[in-house]
C-alpha positions as CSV (number, residue, x, y, z in Angstrom):
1,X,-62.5,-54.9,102.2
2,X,-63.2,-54.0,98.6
3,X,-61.5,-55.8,95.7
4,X,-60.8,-52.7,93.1
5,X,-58.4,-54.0,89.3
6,X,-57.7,-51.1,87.3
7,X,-56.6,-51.8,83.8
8,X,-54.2,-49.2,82.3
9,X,-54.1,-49.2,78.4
10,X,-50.7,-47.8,76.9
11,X,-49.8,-45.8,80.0
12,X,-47.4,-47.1,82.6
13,X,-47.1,-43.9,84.5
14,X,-50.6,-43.5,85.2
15,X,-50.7,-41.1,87.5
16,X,-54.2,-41.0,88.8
17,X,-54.7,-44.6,89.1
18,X,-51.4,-44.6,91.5
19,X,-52.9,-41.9,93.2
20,X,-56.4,-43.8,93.8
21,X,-54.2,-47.1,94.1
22,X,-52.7,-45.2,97.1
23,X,-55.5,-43.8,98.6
24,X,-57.5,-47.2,98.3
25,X,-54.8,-48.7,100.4
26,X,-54.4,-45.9,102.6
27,X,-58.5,-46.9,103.7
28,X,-58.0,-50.8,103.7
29,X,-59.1,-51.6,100.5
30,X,-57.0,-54.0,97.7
31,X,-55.6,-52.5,94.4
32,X,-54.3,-54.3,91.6
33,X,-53.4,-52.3,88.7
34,X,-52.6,-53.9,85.2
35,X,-50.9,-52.6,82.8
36,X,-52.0,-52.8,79.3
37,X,-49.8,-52.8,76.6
38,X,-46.8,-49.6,76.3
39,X,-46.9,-47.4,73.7
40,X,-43.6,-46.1,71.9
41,X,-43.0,-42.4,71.5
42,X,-42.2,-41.6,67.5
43,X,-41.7,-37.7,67.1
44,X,-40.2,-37.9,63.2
45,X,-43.2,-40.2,61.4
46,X,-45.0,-37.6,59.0
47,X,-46.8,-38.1,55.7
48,X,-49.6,-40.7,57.9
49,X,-53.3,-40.8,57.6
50,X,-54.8,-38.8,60.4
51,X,-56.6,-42.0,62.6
52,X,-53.8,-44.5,61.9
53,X,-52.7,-43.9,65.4
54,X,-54.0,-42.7,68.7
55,X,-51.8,-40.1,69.1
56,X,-51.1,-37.4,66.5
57,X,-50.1,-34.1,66.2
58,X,-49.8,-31.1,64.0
59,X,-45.8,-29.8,63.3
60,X,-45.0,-26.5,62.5
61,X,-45.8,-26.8,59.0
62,X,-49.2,-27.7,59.5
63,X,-48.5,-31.2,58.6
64,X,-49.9,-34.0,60.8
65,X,-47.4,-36.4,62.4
66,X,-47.6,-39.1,64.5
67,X,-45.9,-38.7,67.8
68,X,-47.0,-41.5,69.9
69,X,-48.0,-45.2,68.6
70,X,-49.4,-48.5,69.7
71,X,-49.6,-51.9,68.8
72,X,-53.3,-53.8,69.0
73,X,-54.2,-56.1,72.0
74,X,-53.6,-59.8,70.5
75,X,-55.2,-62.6,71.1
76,X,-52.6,-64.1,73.3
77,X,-52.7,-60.9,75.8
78,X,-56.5,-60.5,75.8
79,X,-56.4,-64.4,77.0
80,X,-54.0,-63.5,79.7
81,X,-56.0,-59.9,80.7
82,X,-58.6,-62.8,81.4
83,X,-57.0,-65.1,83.1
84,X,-55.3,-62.3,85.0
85,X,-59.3,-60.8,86.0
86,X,-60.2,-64.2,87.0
87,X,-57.4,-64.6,89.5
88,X,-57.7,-61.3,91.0
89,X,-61.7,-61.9,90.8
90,X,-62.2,-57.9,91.6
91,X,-65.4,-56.3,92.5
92,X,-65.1,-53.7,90.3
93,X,-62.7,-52.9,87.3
94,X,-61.8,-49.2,86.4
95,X,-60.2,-47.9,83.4
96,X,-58.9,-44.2,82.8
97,X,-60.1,-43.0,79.4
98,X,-58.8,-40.4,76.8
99,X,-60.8,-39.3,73.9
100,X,-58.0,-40.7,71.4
101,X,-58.0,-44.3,73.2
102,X,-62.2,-44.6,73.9
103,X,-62.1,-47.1,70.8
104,X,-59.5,-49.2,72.0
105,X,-60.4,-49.1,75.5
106,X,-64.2,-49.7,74.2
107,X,-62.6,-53.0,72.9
108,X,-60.7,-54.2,76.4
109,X,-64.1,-53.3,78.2
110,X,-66.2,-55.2,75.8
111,X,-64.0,-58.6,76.0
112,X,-64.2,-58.1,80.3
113,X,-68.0,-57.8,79.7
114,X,-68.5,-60.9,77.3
115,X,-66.3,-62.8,80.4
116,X,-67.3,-61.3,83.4
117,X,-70.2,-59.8,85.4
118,X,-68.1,-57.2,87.1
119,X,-69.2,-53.5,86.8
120,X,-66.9,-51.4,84.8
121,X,-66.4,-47.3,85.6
122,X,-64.6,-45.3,83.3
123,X,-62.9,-42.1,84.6
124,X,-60.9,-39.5,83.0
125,X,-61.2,-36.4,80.4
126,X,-63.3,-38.7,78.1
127,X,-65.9,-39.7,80.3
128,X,-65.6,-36.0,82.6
129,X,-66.3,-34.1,78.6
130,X,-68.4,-36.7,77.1
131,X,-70.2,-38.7,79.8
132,X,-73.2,-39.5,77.6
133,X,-70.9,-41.0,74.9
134,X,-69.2,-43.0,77.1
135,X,-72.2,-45.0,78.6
136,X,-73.1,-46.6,75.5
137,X,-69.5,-48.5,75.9
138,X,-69.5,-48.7,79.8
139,X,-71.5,-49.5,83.0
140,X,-70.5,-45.9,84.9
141,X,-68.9,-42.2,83.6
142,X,-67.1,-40.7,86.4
143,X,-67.5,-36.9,85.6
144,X,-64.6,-35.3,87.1
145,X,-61.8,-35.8,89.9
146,X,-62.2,-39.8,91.3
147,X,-60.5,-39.6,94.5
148,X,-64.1,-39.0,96.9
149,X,-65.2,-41.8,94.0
150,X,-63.4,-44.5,94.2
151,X,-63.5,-44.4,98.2
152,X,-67.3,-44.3,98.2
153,X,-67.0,-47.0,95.5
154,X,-65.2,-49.6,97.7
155,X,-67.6,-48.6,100.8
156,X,-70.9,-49.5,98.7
157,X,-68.9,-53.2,97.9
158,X,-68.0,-53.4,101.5
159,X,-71.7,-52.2,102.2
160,X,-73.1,-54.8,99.5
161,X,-74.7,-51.6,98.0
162,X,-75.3,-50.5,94.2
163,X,-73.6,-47.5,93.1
164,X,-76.1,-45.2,92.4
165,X,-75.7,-42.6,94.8
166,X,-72.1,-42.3,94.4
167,X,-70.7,-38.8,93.9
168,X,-69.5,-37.8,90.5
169,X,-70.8,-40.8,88.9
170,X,-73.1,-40.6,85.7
171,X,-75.2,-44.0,84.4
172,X,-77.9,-44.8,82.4
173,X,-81.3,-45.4,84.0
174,X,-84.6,-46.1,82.0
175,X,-83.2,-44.7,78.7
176,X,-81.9,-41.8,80.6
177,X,-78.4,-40.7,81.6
178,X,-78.2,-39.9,85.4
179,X,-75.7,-37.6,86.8
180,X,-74.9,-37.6,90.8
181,X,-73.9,-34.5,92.9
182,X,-71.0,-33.3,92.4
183,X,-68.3,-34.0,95.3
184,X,-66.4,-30.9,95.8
185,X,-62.4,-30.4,94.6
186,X,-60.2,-31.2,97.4
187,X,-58.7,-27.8,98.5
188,X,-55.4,-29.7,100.9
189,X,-53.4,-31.8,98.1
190,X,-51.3,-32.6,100.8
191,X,-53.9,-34.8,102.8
192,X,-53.3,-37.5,99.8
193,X,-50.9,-40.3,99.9
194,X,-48.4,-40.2,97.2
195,X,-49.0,-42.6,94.2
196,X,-48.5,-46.1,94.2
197,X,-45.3,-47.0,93.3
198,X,-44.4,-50.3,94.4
199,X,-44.4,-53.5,92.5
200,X,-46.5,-55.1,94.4
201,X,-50.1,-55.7,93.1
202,X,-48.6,-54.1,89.5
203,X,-48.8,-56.2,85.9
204,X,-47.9,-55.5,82.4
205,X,-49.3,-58.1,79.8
206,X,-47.1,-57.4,76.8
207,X,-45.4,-59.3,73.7
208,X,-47.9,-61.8,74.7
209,X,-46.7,-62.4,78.0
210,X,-47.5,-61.3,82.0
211,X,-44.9,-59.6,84.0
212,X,-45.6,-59.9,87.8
213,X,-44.6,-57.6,90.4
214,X,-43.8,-54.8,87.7
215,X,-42.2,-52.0,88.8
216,X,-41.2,-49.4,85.8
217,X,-43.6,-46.2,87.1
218,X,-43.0,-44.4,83.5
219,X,-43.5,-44.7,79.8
220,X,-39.5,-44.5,79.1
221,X,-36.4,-46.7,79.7
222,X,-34.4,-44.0,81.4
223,X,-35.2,-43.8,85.4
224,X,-37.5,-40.5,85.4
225,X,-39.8,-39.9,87.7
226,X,-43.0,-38.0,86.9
227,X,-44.1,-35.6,88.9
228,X,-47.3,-33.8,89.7
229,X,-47.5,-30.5,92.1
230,X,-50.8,-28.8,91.1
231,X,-54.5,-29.4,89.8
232,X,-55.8,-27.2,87.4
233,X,-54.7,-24.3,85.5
234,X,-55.0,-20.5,85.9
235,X,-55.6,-19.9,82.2
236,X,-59.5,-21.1,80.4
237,X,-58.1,-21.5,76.8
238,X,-60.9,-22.8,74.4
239,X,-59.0,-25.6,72.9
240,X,-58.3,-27.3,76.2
241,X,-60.0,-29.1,78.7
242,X,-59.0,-26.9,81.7
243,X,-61.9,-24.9,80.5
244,X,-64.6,-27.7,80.5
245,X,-63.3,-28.4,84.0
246,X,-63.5,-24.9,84.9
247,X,-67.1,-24.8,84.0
248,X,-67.7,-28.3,85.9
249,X,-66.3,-26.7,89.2
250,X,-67.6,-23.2,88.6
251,X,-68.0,-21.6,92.3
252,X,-65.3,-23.6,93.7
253,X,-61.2,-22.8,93.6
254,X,-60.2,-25.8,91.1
255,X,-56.4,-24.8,91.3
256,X,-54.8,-26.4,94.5
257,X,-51.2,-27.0,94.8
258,X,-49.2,-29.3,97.6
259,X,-46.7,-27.6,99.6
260,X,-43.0,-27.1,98.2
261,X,-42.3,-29.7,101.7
262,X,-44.6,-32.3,100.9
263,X,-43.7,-32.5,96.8
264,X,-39.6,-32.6,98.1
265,X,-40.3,-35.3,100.6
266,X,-41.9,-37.5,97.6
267,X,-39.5,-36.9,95.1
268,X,-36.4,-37.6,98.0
269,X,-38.4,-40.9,98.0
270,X,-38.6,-41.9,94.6
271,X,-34.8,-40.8,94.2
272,X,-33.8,-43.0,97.7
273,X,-36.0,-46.3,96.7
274,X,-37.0,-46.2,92.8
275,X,-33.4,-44.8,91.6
276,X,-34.4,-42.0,89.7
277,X,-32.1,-39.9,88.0
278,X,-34.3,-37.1,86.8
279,X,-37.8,-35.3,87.4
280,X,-40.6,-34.7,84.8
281,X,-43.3,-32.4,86.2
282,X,-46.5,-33.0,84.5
283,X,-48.3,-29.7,86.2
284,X,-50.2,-27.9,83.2
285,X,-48.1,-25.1,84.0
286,X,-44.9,-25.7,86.3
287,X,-43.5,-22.1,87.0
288,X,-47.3,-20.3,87.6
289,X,-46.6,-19.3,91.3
290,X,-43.4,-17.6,91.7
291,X,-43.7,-17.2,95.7
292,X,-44.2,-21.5,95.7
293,X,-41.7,-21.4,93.0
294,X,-39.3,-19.1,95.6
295,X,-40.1,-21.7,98.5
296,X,-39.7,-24.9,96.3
297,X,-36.2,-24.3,94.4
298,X,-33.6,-23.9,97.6
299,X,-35.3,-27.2,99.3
C-alpha cells in the first residue's frame, strides 16, 4: 500500500487532489492531503504593482487589480509542514501547480527537499504548459490529466520500482528532459469516485498552527459546495489553456461530461452530510449542452 501526502498551497477546494485522493483510496492506497495556507479573495484593491500578489487581474478600465491575495509561509508553519511530512513519512509528495504560484510552491518544494529524500511530482496547468520549466524546481512534471498517474505512481512504490515509465510523466535524464506516452483522456467520468471530502487524512497549517481532521472543502466561509460536471471546453481560444490541452490530446475527444444522475447523486451527498447550502459549478462552460442541460435541471 502506497503512502501518497499532497500539499495544497492556498487552495482548500482543490478539486483534483480530492479527486486523486478518492481514486487512491478507491485502489487501497493512503492519502493525506495538507493544506497550505488560504488565500483571501480582495475584488476592490487597485492602484498595486503588477507581481505583488499571485493573483491579479485587469478591470474594465484597463487597470490592474488585485483580486485574490496571500500571506507568505512563516517560519513557524514551514516547521510544522515538516513535522507534519515526518509523521505521515509518505513515499511520495505531490503538489498541484499554477503558473502564478510556481515561485511560492518552488519555495515549499525546496524546504521538503533540504529535509527529506522523498520524490516530489508537480501536476497541473504549470507543469502540463511548461514541463521543461518546472524540472529545474522539481523531481517529476506530470504533463496533463493525473488520474492513470497517480495510480501507476502508487503501484511502482508498492512494486519498489522507479518512476520512469509512468504515463504522463516528464523528468530530466542526462541533461535531457524525458517525456512518457501519453495515457489516453478517460472518455466514462462516471467510472471515478467523487472527491475526497471527508476530514479524515485532511490538514491545514495556518496562523502558525495545524488543524487536524479539517473539513472546510472550499475557499469561503459560507457552506458552498464546488462542483465539477465536464473536462474540457468546446471552444480553442488563444489566450487560454483549453487550447494547449487541445493540442496535447489532439486525435482523442478531450470533452467528457458525467451523467446528469451521477453529478445529482454527488451533490444530494454533499447537501445530506457536508451541509451545503449552495452549488458553484466550476465547468469551463456550465450551460454548453442543452440536451444534458434538459436532463439535468428537473432531477
Amino acid at each position: 500500500m502506497a503512502r501518497v501526502a499532497f500539499v495544497s498551497l492556498y487552495d482548500r477546494n482543490a478539486n483534483g487532489i480530492r479527486l486523486m485522493s478518492a481514486n487512491l483510496k478507491k485502489h487501497g492506497h493512503e492519502c493525506h492531503v495538507i493544506f497550505l495556507k488560504r488565500y483571501s479573495m480582495n475584488l476592490w484593491a487597485l492602484d498595486v504593482e503588477v507581481g505583488e500578489y499571485p493573483w491579479m487581474g485587469v478591470d474594465k478600465t484597463g487597470r490592474v487589480f488585485k483580486y485574490a491575495s496571500n500571506s507568505r509561509v512563516t517560519p513557524a508553519e514551514f516547521e510544522i509542514l515538516r513535522e507534519t511530512i515526518a509523521r505521515l513519512s509518505p513515499d511520495v509528495i505531490g503538489l498541484t501547480v499554477n503558473t502564478p504560484l510556481r515561485v511560492q510552491s518552488h519555495q515549499v518544494t525546496r524546504f521538503l527537499k533540504e529535509h527529506f529524500d522523498i520524490p516530489i511530482v508537480w501536476g497541473g496547468y504549470d507543469p502540463t504548459v511548461n514541463a521543461a520549466d518546472c524540472l529545474s524546481l522539481c523531481d517529476f512534471a506530470c504533463v496533463g490529466e493525473g488520474d492513470e498517474t497517480i495510480l501507476q505512481i502508487a503501484k511502482c512504490i508498492d512494486e519498489r520500482r522507479s518512476f520512469d515509465d509512468v504515463c504522463n510523466l516528464a523528468y530530466v535524464r542526462d541533461g535531457r528532459v524525458t517525456y512518457n506516452p501519453k495515457a489516453p483522456a478517460e472518455q466514462n467520468l462516471d467510472s471515478y469516485p467523487w472527491r475526497d471530502n471527508a476530514p479524515d487524512d485532511k490538514y491545514l497549517i495556518d496562523d502558525d498552527a495545524l488543524v487536524e481532521r479539517y473539513a472546510v472543502v472550499n475557499d469561503k466561509e459560507k457552506p458552498i459546495y464546488q462542483a465539477m460536471s465536464a473536462r474540457g471546453c468546446p471552444y480553442q481560444c488563444s489566450y487560454c489553456c483549453e487550447a494547449t490541452l487541445k493540442d496535447l490530446y489532439s486525435g482523442e475527444k478531450f470533452l467528457g461530461r458525467r451523467s446528469p444522475e451521477d453529478l445529482i447523486d454527488e451533490l444530494e451527498h454533499a447537501k445530506r452530510h457536508l451541509g451545503v447550502e449552495q452549488i458553484q459549478f466550476e465547468d469551463e462552460i456550465f450551460a454548453m449542452n442543452l440536451k444534458w442541460l434538459r436532463a439535468f435541471a428537473p432531477l
